[in-house]
GUTIDREN-287939 format. One record per residue (C-alpha): x negated, y negated, z negated. Coordinates in steps of 0.001 Angstrom, whole numbers, plus 524288, in hexadecimal, padded with zeros to 5 digits. Last residue first. Example, Ala and Ser with C-alpha at 12.3 -4.5 7.8 and 13.67 -1.06 7.14 Angstrom:
# GUTIDREN-287939
<kolro <7CA9A; 80424; 7E41C>> <kolro <7CFF4; 81194; 7E188>> 
# end
This chain:
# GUTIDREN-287939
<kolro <7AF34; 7FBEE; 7C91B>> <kolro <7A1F5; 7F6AD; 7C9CB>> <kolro <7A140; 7EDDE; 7D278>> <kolro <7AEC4; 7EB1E; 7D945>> <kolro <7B4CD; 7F424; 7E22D>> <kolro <7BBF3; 7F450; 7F13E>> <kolro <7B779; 7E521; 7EE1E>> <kolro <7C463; 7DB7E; 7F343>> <kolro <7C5BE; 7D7D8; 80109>> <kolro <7C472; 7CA5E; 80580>> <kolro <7B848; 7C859; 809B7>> <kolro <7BB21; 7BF10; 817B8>> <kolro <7C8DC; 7BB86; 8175E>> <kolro <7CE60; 7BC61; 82410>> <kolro <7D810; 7AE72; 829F9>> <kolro <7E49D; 7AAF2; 824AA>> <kolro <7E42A; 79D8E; 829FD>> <kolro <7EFF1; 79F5C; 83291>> <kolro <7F957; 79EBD; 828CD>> <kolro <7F5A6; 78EB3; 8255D>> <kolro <7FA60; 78DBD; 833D6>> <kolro <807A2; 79514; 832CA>> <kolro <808FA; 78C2E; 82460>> <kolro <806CD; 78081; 82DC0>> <kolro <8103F; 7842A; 837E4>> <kolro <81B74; 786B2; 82EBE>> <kolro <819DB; 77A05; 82852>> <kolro <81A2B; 77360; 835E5>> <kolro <827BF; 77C12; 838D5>> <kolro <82C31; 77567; 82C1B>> <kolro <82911; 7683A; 82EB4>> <kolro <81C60; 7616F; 82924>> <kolro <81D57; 75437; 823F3>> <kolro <8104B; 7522C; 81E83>> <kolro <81130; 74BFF; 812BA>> <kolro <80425; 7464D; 80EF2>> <kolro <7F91C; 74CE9; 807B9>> <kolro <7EB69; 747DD; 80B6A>> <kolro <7EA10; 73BFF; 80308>> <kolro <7E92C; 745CF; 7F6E1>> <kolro <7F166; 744EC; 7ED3C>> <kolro <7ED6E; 73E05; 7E07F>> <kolro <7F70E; 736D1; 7DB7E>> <kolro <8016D; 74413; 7DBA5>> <kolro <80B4E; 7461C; 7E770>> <kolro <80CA6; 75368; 7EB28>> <kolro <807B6; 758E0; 7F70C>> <kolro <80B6E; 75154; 80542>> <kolro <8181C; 7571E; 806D9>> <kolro <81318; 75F94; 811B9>> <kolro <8076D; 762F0; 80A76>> <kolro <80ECE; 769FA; 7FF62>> <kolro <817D2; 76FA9; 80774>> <kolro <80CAA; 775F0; 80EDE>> <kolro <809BB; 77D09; 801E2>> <kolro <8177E; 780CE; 7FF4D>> <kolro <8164A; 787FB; 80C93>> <kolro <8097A; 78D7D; 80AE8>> <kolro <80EC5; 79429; 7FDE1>> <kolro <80FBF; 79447; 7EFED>> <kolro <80B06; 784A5; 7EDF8>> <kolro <80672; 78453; 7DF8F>> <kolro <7FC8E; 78E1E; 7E0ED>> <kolro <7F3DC; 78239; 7D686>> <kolro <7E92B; 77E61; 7E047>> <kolro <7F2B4; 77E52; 7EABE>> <kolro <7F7AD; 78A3F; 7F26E>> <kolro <7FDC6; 797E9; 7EF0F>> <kolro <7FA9F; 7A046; 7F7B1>> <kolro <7EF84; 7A3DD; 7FBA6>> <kolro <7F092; 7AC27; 80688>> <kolro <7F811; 7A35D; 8119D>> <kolro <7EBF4; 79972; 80D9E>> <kolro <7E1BB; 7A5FB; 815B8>> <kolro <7D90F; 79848; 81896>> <kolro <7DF5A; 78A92; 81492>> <kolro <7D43D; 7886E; 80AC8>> <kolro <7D6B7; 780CC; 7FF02>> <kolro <7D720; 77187; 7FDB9>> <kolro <7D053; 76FD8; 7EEB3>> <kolro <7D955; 768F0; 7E616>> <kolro <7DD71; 759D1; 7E26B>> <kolro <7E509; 7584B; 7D7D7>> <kolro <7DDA9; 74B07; 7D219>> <kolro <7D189; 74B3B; 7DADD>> <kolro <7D29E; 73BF9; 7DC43>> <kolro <7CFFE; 73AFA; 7CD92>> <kolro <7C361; 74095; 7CFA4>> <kolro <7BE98; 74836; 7C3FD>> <kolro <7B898; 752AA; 7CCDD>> <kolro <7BAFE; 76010; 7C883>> <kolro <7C625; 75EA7; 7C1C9>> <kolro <7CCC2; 752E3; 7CA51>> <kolro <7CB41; 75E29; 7D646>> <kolro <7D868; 764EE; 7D051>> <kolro <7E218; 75C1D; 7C663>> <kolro <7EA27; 76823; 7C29E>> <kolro <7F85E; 76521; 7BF16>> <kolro <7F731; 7568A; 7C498>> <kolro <80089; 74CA0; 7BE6A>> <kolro <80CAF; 74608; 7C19D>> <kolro <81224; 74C62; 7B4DE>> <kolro <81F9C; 74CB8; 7BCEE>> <kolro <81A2B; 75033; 7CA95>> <kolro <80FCD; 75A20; 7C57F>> <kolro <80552; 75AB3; 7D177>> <kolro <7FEEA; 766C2; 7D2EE>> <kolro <7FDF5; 766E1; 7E057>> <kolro <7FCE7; 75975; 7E5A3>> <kolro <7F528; 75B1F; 7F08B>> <kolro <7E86B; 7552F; 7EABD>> <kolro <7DE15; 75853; 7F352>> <kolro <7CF5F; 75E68; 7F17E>> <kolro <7C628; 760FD; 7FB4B>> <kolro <7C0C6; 76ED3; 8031E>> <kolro <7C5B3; 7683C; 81070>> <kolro <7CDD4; 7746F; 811B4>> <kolro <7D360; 77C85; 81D12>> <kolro <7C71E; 7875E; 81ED7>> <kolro <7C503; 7831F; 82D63>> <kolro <7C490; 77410; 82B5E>> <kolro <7CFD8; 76E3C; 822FC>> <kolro <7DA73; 76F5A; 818EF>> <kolro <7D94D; 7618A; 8138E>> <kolro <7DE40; 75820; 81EA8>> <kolro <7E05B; 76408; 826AC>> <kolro <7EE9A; 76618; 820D2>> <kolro <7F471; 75930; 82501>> <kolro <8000F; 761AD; 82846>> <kolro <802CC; 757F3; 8350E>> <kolro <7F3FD; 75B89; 83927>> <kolro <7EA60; 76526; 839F9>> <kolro <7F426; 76ED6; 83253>> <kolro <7FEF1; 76A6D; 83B7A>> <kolro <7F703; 76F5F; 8463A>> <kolro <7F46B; 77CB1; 8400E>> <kolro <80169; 77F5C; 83CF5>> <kolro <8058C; 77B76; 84BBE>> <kolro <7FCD3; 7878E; 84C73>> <kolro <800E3; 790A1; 843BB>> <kolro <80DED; 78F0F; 84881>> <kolro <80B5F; 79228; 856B9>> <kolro <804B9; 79ECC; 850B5>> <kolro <7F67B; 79F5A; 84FA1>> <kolro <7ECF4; 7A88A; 855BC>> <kolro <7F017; 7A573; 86429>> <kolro <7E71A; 79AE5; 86439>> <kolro <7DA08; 7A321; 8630E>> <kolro <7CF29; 798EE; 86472>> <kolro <7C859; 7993F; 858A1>> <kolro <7D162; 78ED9; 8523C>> <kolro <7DCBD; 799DB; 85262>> <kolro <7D1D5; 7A595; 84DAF>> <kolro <7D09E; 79B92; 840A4>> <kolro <7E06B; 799E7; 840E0>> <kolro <7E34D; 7A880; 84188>> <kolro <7D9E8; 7A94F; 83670>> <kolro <7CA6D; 7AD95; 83745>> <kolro <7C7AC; 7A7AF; 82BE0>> <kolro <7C640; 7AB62; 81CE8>> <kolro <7BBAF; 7ACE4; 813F1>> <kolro <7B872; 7B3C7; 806F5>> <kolro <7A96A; 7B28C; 80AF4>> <kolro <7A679; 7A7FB; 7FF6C>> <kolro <7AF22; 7AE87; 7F5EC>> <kolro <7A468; 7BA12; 7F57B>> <kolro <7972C; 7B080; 7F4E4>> <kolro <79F8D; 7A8E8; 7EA29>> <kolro <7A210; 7B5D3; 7E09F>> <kolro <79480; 7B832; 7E34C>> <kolro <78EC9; 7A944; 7DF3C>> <kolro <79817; 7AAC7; 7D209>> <kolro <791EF; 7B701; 7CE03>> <kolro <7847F; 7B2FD; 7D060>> <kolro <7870B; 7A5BA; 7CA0F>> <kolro <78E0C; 7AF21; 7BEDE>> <kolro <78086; 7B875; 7BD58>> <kolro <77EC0; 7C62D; 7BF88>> <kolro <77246; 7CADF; 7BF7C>> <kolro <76F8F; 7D4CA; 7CB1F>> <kolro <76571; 7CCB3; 7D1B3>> <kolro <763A2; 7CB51; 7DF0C>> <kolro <770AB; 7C2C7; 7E232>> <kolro <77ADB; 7CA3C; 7E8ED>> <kolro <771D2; 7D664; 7E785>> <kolro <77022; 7D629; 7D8A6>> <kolro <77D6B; 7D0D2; 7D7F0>> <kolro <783CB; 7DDC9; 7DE64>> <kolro <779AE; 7E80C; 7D6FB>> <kolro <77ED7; 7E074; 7C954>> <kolro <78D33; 7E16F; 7CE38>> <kolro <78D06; 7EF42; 7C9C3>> <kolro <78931; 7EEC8; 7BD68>> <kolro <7985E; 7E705; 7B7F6>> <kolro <7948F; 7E24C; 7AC40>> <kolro <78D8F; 7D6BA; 7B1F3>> <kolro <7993C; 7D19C; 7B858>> <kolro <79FD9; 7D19E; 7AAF0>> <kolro <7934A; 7CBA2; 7A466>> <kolro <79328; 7BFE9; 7B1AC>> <kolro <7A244; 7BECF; 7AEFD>> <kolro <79F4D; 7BC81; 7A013>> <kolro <7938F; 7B290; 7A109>> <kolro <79B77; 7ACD7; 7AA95>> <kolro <7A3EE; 7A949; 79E88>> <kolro <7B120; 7AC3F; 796C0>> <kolro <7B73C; 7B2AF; 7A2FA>> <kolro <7C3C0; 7AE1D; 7A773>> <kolro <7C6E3; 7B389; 7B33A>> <kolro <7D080; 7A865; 7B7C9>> <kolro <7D755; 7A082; 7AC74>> <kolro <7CAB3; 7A034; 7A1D3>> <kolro <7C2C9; 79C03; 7AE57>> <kolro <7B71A; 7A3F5; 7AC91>> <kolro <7B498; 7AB85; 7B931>> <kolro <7BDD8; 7A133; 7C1EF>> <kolro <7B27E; 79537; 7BFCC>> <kolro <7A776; 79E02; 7C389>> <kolro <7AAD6; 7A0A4; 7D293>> <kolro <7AD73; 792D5; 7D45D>> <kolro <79EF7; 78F7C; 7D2C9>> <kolro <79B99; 798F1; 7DE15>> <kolro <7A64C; 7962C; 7E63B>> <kolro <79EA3; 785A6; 7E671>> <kolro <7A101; 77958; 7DF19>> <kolro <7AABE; 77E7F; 7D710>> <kolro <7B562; 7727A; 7D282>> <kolro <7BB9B; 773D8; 7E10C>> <kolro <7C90C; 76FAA; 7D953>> <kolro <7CF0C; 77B25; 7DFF3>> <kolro <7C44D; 78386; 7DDF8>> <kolro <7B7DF; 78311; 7E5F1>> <kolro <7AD2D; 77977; 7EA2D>> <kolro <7A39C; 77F53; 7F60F>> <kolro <7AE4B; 78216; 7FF66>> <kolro <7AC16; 78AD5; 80C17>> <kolro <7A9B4; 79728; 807B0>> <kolro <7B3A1; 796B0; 7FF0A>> <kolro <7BD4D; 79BB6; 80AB9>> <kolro <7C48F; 7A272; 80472>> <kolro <7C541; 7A400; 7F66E>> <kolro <7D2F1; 79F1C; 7F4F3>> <kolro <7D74E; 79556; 7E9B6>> <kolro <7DBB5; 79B5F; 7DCE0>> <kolro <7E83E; 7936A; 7D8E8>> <kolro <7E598; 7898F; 7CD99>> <kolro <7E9A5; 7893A; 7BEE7>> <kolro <7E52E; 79570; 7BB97>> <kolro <7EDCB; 79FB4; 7B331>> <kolro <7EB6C; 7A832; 7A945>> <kolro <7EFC9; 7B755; 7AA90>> <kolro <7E3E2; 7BBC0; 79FFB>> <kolro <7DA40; 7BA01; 7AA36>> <kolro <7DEE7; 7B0FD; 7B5D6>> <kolro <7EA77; 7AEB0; 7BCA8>> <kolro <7EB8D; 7A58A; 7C951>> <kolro <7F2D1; 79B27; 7CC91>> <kolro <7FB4D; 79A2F; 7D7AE>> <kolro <7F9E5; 7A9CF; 7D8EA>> <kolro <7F915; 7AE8A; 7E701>> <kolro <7E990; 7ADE7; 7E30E>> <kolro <7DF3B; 7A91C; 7ECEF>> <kolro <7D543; 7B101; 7F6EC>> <kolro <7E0AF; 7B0F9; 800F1>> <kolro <7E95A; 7B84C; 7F9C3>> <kolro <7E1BA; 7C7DF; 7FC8C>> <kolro <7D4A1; 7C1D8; 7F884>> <kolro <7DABB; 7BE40; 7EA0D>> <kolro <7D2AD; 7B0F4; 7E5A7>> <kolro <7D91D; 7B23D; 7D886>> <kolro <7D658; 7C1C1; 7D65E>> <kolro <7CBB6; 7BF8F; 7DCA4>> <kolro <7C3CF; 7B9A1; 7D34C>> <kolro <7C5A4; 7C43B; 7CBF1>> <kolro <7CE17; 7C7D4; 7BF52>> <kolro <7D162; 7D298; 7B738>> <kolro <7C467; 7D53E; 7B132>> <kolro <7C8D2; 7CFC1; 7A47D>> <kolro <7C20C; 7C32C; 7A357>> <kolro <7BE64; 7C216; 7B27C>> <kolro <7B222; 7C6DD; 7BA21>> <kolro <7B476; 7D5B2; 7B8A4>> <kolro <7C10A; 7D0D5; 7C172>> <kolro <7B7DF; 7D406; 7CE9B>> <kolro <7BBFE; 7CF8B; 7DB40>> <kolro <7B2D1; 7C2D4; 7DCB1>> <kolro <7A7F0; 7CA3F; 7D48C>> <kolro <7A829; 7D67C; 7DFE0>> <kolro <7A9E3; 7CBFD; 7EA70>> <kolro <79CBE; 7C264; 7E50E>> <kolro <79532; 7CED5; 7E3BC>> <kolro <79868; 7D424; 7F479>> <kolro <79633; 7C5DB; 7F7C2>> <kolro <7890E; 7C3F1; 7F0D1>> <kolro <785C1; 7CFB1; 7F6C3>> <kolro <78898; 7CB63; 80505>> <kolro <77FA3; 7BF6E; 80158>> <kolro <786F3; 7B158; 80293>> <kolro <77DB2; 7A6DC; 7FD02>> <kolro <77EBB; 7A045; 7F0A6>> <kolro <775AC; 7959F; 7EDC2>> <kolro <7756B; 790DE; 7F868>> <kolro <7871D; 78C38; 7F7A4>> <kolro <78DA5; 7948E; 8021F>> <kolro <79731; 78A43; 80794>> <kolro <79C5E; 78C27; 814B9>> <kolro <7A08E; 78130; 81E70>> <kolro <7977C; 78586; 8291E>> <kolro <79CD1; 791DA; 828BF>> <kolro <7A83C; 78E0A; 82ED3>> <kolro <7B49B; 7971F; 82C64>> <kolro <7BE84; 79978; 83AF0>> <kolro <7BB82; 7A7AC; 83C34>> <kolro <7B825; 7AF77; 82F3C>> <kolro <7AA44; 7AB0D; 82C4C>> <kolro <79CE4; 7B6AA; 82BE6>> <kolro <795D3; 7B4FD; 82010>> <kolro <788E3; 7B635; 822F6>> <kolro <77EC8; 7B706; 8160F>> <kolro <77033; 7B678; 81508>> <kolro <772DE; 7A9AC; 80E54>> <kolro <77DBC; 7A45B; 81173>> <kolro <783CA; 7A545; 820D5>> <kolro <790C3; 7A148; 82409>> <kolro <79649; 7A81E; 83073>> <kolro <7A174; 7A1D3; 83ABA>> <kolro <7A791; 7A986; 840BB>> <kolro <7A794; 7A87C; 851F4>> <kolro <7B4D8; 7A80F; 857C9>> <kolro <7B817; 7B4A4; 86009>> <kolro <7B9C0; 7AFE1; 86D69>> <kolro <7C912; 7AE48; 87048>> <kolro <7CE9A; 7B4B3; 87C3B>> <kolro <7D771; 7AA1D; 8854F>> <kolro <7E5B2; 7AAA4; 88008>> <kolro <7F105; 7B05D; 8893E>> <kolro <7F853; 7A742; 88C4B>> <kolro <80220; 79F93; 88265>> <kolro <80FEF; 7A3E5; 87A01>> <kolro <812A8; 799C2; 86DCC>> <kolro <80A8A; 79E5A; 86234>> <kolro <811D3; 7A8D2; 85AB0>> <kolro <81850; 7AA13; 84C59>> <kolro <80EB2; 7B17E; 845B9>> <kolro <80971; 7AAD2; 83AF8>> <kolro <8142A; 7A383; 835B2>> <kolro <81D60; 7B004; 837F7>> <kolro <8145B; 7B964; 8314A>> <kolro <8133E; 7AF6B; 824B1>> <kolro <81A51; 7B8EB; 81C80>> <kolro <8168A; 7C590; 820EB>> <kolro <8081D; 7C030; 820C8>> <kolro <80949; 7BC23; 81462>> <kolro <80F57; 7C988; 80FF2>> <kolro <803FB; 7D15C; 81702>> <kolro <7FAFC; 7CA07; 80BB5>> <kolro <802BC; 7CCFA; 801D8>> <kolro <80368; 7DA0B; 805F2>> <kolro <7F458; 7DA30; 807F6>> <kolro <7F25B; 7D2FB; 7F9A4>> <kolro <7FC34; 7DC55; 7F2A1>> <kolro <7F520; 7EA9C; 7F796>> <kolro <7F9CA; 7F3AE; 80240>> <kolro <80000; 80000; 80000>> 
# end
C-alpha cells in the first residue's frame, strides 16, 4: 500500500489536474528541442550537477566549507536522525519533511514534549542559493542555522551542543563517517553543523514544466499557465519581489501578516529582531516560489491555508499596518486572472535533487 506523503502527494495532483492540464490552443507540429545544458556548481573537489533552469553562478558555498561526497553522505544521516533531539523523537526532518516540499503541512510546527513554535518551517530547497536563513535571515549562513533548531527549548530541545555532540558521539558508527568527511573522527558541533549544511545545500529543485518552457519547449504549459505567467511579470505585481530563476529577491517585506486590527499591533515583529531598524517592523524573508504547490501553508506564521487565500492576500494589497511595504497595492485581478496565476505558480514543481530518506541510519 503506498505510504501518506505519495498519496498526499497523488492527491495534489488529483486536485490541481484540471489547472495543469487543460490544453494549449491547437498549433503545428513543434520543431525538436535541443536538450538545455545544466548548469554544475563546483566546491572544492566537488560537482554538483543543477536541475535545469538553477544558476550556479548564484551559489553560496561559504570556503570554509566545501561540498565533499562524504560530507554529504554525514550531513544526511545527522539531518534524518532524532538521536539529535531531547528524546530521540525528533529530526530536522521531521519539520523540513522531503515528501511536503521540504516544509511542514503544520502552520506551526511541534516540537519535543508537543510544544509549539511560533513560525512555520520554511523549505530547504534551494539553500544553496541564500547565505542568511530563517525568516528573519538572523543566520548568516545554513551552517549557523543548523545550530539554532538543536537547542531551541520548542524544536529539539537539547540542553547544549555539548549534549547533541555526546549523543552523536555515542553512536560508534558515525566516527568512521566524520573521520572521512573531515580526516579526523572527533566529533565536534561546527563539524556537525557544516555536514548537516553540505546535505541541505544539494536539496534542489528545477527542471519544472516552466524551466523546460523557457528552454525552448512551448508546448509544456497549458494556455492557462501561460497567461499565468504574464500576469506574474506584470498586472499581479508578483516579480517585484519574487524574482530571477529561484522567485525571490532574498529581502524582507512587510505584507501585513500578523497584523491584529483591534490591538493595531504586530503579533511577531520579524527582521526588527535581528536588526533594530524600525523600518523592519513585520517585515519577513520572501521565500522561494519553487515546488510552493507542496508547502502549504504560506506566510511566516501558515496563516494563509492555501495558494488561493495567499493570492487573496496580494490582490487586496496585504493588510494595512504603518509599516507595509511600498510594494503591496491592490491588484484587481478577476477570477479567470486568479485562476491563471495559481496554473502558473503549479508549474514550478520541478525534481528535488536528495530527497529520499537513509534505507538506515548509523548504527541502528
Amino acid at each position: 500500500m503506498p505510504d501518506a506523503p505519495i498519496l498526499r502527494r497523488a492527491a495534489l495532483v488529483a486536485a490541481f489536474a484540471p489547472l495543469l492540464w487543460t490544453p494549449a490552443p491547437a498549433a503545428a507540429a513543434p520543431a525538436q528541442i535541443a536538450p538545455a545544458k545544466r548548469e554544475v556548481v563546483k566546491s572544492g573537489g566537488y560537482v554538483l550537477e543543477l536541475p535545469l533552469g538553477l544558476q550556479a553562478d548564484a551559489a553560496y558555498v561559504p570556503e570554509s566549507n566545501p561540498l565533499s561526497t562524504e560530507k554529504i553522505e554525514l550531513g544526511k544521516f545527522l539531518y534524518f536522525d532524532p538521536q539529535l533531539s531531547k528524546d530521540g523523537s525528533l529530526s530536522c526532518a521531521s519539520c523540513h519533511i522531503p515528501y511536503h516540499g521540504f516544509a511542514d503541512p503544520a502552520p506551526t510546527s511541534q516540537g519535543v514534549g508537543f510544544k509549539l513554535g511560533g513560525r512555520n518551517s520554511p523549505t530547504v530547497i534551494n539553500r544553496l542559493f541564500s547565505s542568511d536563513q530563517f525568516w528573519d535571515g538572523r543566520a548568516k549562513d545554513l551552517e549557523e542555522q543548523a545550530h539554532g533548531p538543536l537547542i531551541n527549548p520548542v524544536e529539539m530541545a537539547m540542553k547544549s551542543h555539548d549534549d547533541v555532540v555526546a549523543e552523536v558521539t555515542k553512536i560508534d558508527a558515525y566516527r568512521p563517517l566524520f573521520k572521512a568527511a573531515f580526516g579526523s573522527d572527533e566529533i565536534t558541533m561546527p563539524k556537525i553543523a557544516q555536514a548537516i549544511a553540505s546535505y541541505e545545500r544539494t536539496v534542489v529543485s528545477g527542471n519544472s514544466p516552466f524551466d523546460r518552457y523557457q528552454a525552448g519547449d512551448k508546448d509544456v504549459l497549458s494556455a492557462s499557465q501561460v497567461r499565468g505567467w504574464a500576469l506574474f511579470q506584470n498586472k499581479a505585481n508578483c516579480q517585484t519581489c519574487h524574482v530571477s530563476f529561484n522567485f525571490t529577491d532574498e529581502g524582507y517585506h512587510n505584507l501585513g501578516v500578523g497584523w491584529d486590527a483591534q490591538k493595531k499591533e504586530l503579533t511577531d515583529l520579524g527582521r526588527f529582531d535581528v536588526t533594530k531598524n524600525p523600518a523592519d517592523k513585520g517585515a519577513f524573508k520572501t521565500p522561494t516560489l519553487r515546488n510552493v504547490v507542496e508547502t502549504a501553508p504560506y506566510m511566516h506564521d501558515g496563516s494563509e491555508a492555501t495558494l488561493r487565500e495567499v493570492i487573496e492576500l496580494y490582490d487586496r494589497g496585504g493588510n494595512a499596518n504603518p509599516n507595509l511595504s511600498p510594494k503591496m497595492k491592490p491588484l484587481n485581478l478577476t477570477p479567470a486572472e486568479k485562476d491563471d496565476l495559481l496554473a502558473f505558480l503549479l508549474a514550478l514543481t520541478g525534481e528535488v535533487n536528495n530527497l529520499e530518506p537513509p534505507a538506515k541510519l548509523p548504527g541502528r
